[in-house]
Each structure stands twice: as structure tokens, then as C-alpha cells.
C-alpha positions as CSV (number, residue, x, y, z in Angstrom):
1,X,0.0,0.0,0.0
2,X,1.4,3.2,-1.3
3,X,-0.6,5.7,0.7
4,X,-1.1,5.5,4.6
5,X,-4.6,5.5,6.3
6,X,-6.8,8.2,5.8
7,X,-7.6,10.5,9.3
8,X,-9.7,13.2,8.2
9,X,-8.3,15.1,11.2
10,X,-4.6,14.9,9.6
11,X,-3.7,17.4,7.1
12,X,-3.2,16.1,3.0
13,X,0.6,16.3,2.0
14,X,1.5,15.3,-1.2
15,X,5.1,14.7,-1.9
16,X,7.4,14.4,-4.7
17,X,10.9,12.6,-3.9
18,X,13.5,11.3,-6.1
19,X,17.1,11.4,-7.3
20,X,18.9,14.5,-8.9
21,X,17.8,15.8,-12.2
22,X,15.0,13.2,-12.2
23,X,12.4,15.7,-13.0
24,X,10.6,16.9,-9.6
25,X,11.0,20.5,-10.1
26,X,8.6,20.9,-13.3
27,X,6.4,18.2,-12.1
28,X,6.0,19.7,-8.5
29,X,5.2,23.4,-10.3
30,X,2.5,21.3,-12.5
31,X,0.8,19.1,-9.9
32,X,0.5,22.9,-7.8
33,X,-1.1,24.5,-10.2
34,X,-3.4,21.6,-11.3
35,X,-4.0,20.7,-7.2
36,X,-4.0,24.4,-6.3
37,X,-0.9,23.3,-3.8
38,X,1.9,25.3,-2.7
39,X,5.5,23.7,-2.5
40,X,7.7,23.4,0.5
41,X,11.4,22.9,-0.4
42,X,12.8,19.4,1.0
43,X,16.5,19.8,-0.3
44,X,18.9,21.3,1.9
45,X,20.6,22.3,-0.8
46,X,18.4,25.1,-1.4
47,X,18.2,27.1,1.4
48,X,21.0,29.2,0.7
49,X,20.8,32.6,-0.6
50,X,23.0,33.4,-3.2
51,X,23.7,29.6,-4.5
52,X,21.5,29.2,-7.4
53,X,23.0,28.0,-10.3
54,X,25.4,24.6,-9.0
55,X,22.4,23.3,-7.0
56,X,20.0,23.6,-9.8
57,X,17.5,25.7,-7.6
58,X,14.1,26.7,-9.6
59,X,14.2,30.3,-11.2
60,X,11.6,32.6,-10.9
61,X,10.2,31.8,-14.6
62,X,10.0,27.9,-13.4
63,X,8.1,28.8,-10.0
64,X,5.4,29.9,-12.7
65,X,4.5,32.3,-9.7
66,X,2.9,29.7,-7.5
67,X,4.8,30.0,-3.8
68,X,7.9,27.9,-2.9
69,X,8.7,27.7,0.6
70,X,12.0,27.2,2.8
71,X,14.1,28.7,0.1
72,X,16.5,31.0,0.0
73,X,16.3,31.2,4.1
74,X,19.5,31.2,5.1
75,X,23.2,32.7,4.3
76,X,26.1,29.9,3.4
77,X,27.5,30.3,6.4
78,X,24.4,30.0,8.6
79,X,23.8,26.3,11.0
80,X,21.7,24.8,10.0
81,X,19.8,21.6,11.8
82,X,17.4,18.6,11.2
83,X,15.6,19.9,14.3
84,X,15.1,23.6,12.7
85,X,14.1,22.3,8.9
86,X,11.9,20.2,11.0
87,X,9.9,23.3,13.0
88,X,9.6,25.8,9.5
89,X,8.3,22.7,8.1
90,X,5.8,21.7,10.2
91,X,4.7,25.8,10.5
92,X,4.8,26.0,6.8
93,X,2.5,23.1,6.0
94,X,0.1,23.8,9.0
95,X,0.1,27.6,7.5
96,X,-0.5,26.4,4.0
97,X,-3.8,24.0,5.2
98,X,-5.3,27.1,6.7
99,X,-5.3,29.0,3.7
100,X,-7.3,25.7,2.2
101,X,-4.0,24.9,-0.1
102,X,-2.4,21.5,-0.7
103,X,1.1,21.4,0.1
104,X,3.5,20.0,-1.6
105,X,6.8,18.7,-0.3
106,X,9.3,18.3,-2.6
107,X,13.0,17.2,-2.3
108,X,16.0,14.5,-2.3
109,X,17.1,15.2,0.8
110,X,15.8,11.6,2.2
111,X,16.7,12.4,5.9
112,X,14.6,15.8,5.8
113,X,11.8,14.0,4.0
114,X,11.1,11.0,6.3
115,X,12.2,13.0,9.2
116,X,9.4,15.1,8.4
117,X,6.6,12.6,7.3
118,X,7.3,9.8,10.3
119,X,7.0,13.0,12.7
120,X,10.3,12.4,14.2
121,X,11.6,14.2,17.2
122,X,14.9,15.7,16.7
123,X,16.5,17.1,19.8
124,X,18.5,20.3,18.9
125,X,21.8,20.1,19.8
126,X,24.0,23.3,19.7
127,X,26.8,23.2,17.9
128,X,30.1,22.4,20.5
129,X,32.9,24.4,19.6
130,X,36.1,23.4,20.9
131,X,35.1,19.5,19.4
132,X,34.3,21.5,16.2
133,X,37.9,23.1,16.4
134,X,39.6,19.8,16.8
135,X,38.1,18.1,14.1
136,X,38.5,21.3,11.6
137,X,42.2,20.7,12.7
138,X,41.4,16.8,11.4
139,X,40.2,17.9,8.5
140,X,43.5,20.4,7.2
141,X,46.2,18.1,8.2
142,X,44.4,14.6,7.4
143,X,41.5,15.7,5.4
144,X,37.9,14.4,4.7
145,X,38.7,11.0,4.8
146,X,39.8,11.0,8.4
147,X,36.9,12.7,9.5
148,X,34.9,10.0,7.4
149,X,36.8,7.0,9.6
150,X,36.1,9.0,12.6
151,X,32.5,8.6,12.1
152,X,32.7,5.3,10.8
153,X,34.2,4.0,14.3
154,X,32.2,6.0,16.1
155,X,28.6,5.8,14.9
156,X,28.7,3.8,11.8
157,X,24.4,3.6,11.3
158,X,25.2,7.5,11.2
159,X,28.0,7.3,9.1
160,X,25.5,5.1,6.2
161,X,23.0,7.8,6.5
162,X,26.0,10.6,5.8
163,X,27.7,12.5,3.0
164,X,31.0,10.9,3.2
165,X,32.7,13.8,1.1
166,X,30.8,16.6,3.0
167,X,33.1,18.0,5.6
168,X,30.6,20.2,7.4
169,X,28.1,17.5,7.8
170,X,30.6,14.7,9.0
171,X,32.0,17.2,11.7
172,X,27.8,18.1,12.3
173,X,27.2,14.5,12.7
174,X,29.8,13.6,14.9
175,X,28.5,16.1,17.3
176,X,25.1,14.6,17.3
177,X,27.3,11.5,18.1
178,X,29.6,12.6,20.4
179,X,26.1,14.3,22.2
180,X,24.7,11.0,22.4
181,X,22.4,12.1,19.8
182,X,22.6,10.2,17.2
183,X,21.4,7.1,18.2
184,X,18.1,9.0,19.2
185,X,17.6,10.6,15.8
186,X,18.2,7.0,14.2
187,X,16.3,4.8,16.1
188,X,14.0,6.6,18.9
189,X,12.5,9.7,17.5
190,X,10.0,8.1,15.2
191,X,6.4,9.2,16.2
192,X,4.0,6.3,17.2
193,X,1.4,7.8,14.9
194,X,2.6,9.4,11.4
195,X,1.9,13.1,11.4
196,X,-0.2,13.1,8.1
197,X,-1.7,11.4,5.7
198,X,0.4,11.9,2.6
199,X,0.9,10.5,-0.9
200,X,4.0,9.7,-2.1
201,X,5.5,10.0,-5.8
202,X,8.7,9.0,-6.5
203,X,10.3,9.7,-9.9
204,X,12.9,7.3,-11.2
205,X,15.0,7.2,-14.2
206,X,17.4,4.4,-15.9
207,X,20.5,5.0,-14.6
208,X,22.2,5.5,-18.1
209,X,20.1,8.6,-19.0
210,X,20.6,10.1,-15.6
211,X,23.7,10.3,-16.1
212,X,23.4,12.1,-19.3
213,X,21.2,14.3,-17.6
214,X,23.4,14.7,-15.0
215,X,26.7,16.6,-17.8
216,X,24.0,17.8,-19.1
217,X,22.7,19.7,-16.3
218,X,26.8,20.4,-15.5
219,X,27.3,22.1,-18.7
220,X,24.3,24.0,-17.8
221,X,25.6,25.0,-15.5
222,X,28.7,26.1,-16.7
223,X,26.9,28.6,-19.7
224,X,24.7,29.9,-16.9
225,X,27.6,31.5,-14.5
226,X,28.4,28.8,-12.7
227,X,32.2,29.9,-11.5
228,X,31.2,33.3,-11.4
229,X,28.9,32.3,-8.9
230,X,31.1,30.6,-6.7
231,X,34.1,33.7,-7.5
232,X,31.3,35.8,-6.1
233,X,31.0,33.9,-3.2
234,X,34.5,33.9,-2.6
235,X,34.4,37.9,-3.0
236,X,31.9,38.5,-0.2
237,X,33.8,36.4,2.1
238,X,32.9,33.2,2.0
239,X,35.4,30.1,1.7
240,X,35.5,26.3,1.3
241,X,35.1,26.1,5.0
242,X,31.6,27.7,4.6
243,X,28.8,25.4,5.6
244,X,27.0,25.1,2.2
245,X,30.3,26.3,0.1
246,X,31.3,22.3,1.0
247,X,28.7,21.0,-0.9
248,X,28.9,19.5,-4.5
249,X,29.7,21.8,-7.1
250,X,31.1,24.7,-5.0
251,X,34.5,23.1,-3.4
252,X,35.1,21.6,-6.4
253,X,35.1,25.0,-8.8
254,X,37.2,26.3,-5.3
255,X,39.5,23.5,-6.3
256,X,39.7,25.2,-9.7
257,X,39.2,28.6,-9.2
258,X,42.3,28.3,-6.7
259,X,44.2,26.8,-9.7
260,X,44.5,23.3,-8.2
261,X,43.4,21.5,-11.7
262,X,41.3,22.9,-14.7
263,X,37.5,23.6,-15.2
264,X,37.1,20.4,-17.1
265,X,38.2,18.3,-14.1
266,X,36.2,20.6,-11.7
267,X,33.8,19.3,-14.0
268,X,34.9,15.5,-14.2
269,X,35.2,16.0,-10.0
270,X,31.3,17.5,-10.2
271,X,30.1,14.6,-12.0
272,X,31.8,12.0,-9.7
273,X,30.2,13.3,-6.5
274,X,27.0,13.7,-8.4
275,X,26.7,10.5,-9.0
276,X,27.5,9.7,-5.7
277,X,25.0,11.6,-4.3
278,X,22.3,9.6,-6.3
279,X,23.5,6.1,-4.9
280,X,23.0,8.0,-1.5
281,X,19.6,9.3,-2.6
282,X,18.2,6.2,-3.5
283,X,19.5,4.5,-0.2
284,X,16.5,6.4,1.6
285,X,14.1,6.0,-1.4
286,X,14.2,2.4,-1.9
287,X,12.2,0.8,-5.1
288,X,10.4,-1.6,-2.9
289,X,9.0,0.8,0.0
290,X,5.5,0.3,-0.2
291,X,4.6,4.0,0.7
292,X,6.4,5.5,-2.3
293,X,4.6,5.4,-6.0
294,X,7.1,4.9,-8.2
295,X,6.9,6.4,-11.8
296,X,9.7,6.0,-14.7
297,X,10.3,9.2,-16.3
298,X,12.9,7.3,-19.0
299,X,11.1,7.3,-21.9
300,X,8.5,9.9,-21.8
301,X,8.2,11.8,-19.2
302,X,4.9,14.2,-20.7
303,X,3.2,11.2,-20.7
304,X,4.1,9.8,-17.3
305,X,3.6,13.5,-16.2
306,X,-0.3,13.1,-16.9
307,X,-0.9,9.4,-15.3
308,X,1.1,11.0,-12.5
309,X,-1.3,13.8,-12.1
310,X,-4.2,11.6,-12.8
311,X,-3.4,9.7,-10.0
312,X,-2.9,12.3,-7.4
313,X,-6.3,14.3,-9.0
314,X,-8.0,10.9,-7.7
315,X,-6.0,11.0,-4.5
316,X,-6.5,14.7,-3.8
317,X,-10.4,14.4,-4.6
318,X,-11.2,11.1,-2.4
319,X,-9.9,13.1,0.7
């Protein structure tokens, strides 16, 4: 069963989840305007002011002026936790309701997504500077690796659920661990009874075309500003070290623009993490949960756009 128990007294979320460049963004604007929804952003890679084109984030003309929530909230230095996304979430989608509106959660962010839909409780754990110190110091002499092997030793259910090549959320995670966090946000913070009754679409597309989606999207990228994004960045005083500034796409044109290699391996080193962040994507979104409705968006994706709002136009209108 794809769709949890109806309780009229729950709110109806609908929710689009999937890999990278799989196709949520158009659908989610489509399904809104169709559904009269409004979206709430579930990637945490779009929260940051300022870093629009290397995470892809919708441009005004692709919001088709419907509203898109949790974006553009924060600055790329700014902390950041499961605990907060968790609160604005939960405000947004109860403010949305009122105003009689579906929302619409959209993202690939897998830990912020079932975090949210399982109601989990998150304790918030403030951010412990003189561990954070020491394992910065980690991080410049040994690099990511050893912070990776830190975690691994330490909390490896964490470590599975954790950007391996992501400094700032290793060293973010090994506070929850070292808190005696973790375990709670992995195991005990589910609620007993899920928070609302939701629909689940999950787009999917054969590996081999992702992937040309994927340099596609990268040389995108590139014509759109891409390095003069990050070089502006840079100019307004941000730096690798920068919370979001270590995600994909921005340490690696750092690596470039700091003349450690070329654009076309900033590109080749874009593409690599990329991919990797699609195997970790569809470790939270697996094929066989039976809450998610899976659709192929392969071989044509206008077509599998309409059963797709066919079916949540039945969903939407039984509830």
C-alpha cells in the first residue's frame, strides 16, 4: 500500500521525492497548479541565498508564480539543523492548510523528507565548539577521509546515512554522536502515529540517462555563470570552509578557481560526486518501499507526467 490511512483530522501532503535531475522541479510546479498546492522545499541544498545556479535551484520563470517555501532562508555560512528544517516545516504546512492549499513537499534530501513525514523528534543540539575546532584541525592536516573514519568508528548507522565527502556535515554529525544524539535521531525519535496522511511520488529514471542528464545539467551550469557564482562567493567572504560552500559543485570549482586542476576536471570531480549523491539518494528511497509510487520518467516523461497527475487528482479528490 502506497498511501497511509486516511484520518480526516490529519492534514493532506502530497510529496514528490526522487534522485537529482530526475524531473521533480517541473512536475511539482505542474501538480501545484493543477492541485491548487503550494511547495515546501525538502532539499537542503536550497536554502542558501546566493547559490542558485550549482544546485540547480528553480528560477523565478520555473516557479510559474505559484509560492515555494524554505528557500533562500539562510546565508552559506548559517547552521543549519534537522531539528530547525523540522519546525519551519511543520509551520509552513500547517500555515498552508489554513489558507485551504495542498502542500506539496518536494525534495532529495531523504533524511529531511522522512524525518518530516514519520514526525520524528529531533532534539536540537547546539553546535560544540572546541570539538568542532579539533576536528577542523582533522580535517586540514588529514583531510575528509579521516573525519569520514572518525564517524565510521564512532557511529557507523550514522556514518551510512552521511555525506562521506561533506566536511561540514561529517563534523555536524559527529557532534550529534559525540552528544549521544545520534542514536536517538536514528532509532528513537519516530512518532508512534505518522503526522499526516500523505501521498508519495517517486520519480525514477534508468541509470544511463541520468547520467546524461546529469553533464547535461553540469554544462548548464557552466553557460549559466556557474564559476562566477562561486568567484562571487569567494568575494563576499565566503570560503570552502563555509557550511553550504562544501557541498557539491562549490569546493570543487574552489579547487579550480584556486588553480588546483582545470575547469574540465572541476567538471569531471562534479560529476563524480554527483553520482554519488544519487546512490545515496536512492538509499532512503528504496524501489520496494511500499509508501512511495514509483513512476519512470525514461522514456516519456509528458506522458508519465499526466498518469502522475491523474493519480494524485483521484488521490487529492477522495480526501
Amino acid at each position: 500500500m502506497a498511501t497511509n490511512t486516511n484520518d480526516r483530522s490529519k492534514p493532506n501532503v502530497l510529496v514528490i521525492i526522487g534522485a537529482t535531475a530526475t524531473g521533480k522541479t517541473s512536475l511539482s510546479v505542474e501538480l501545484a497548479l493543477a492541485l491548487d498546492g503550494e511547495i515546501v522545499n525538502g532539499d537542503s541544498r536550497l536554502f542558501y541565498r546566493g547559490m542558485d545556479v550549482a544546485t540547480a535551484k528553480p528560477t523565478p520563470a520555473e516557479m510559474n508564480g505559484l509560492p515555494h517555501h524554505l528557500i533562500d532562508i539562510l546565508e552559506p555560512d548559517d547552521e543549519f539543523s534537522l531539528a530547525e528544517y523540522l519546525t519551519r516545516a511543520r509551520e509552513t504546512i500547517e500555515e498552508i492548510n489554513l489558507r485551504g492549499k495542498l502542500p506539496i513537499v518536494v525534495g532529495g534530501s531523504g533524511q529531511y523528507i522522512w524525518a518530516l513525514l514519520e514526525g520524528w523528534d529531533v532534539p536540537k543540539i547546539e553546535p560544540n565548539r572546541q570539538l568542532r575546532t579539533e576536528l577542523e584541525q582533522i580535517l586540514e592536516i588529514d583531510g575528509v577521509e579521516a573525519l569520514g573514519n572518525r564517524l565510521q568508528t564512532l557511529a557507523p548507522e550514522v556514518a551510512d546515512d552521511t555525506d562521506l565527502q561533506n566536511p561540514r556535515r561529517i563534523i555536524r554529525a559527529i557532534e550529534r554522536a559525540e552528544s549521544g544524539s545520534a542514536e536517538q535521531t536514528q532509532i528513537h525519535c519516530k512518532a508512534v502515529e505518522e503526522p499526516y496522511y500523505t501521498h508519495v511520488i517517486g520519480l525514477s529514471v534508468k541509470r544511463s540517462v541520468l547520467h546524461t542528464r546529469i553533464q547535461e545539467r553540469l554544462e548548464s551550469m557552466r553557460i549559466l555563470g556557474w564559476q562566477a557564482e562561486v568567484e562571487s562567493l569567494l568575494n563576499a567572504g565566503y570560503s570552502a570552509q563555509s557550511r553550504a560552500l562544501s557541498g557539491i559543485g562549490y569546493k570543487q570549482m574552489i579547487g579550480h578557481i584556486d588553480g588546483k586542476y582545470d575547469l574540465e576536471e572541476a567538471i569531471r570531480l562534479t560529476t563524480v560526486a554527483t553520482n554519488r549523491l544519487v546512490r545515496h539518494q536512492n538509499n532512503w528511497f528504496k524501489q520496494d518501499d511500499p509508501r512511495i509510487n514509483w513512476f519512470d520518467m525514461t522514456t516519456d516523461p509528458l506522458q508519465t507526467a499526466k498518469s502522475i497527475l491523474e493519480a494524485a487528482t483521484d488521490w487529492r479528490h477522495t480526501n
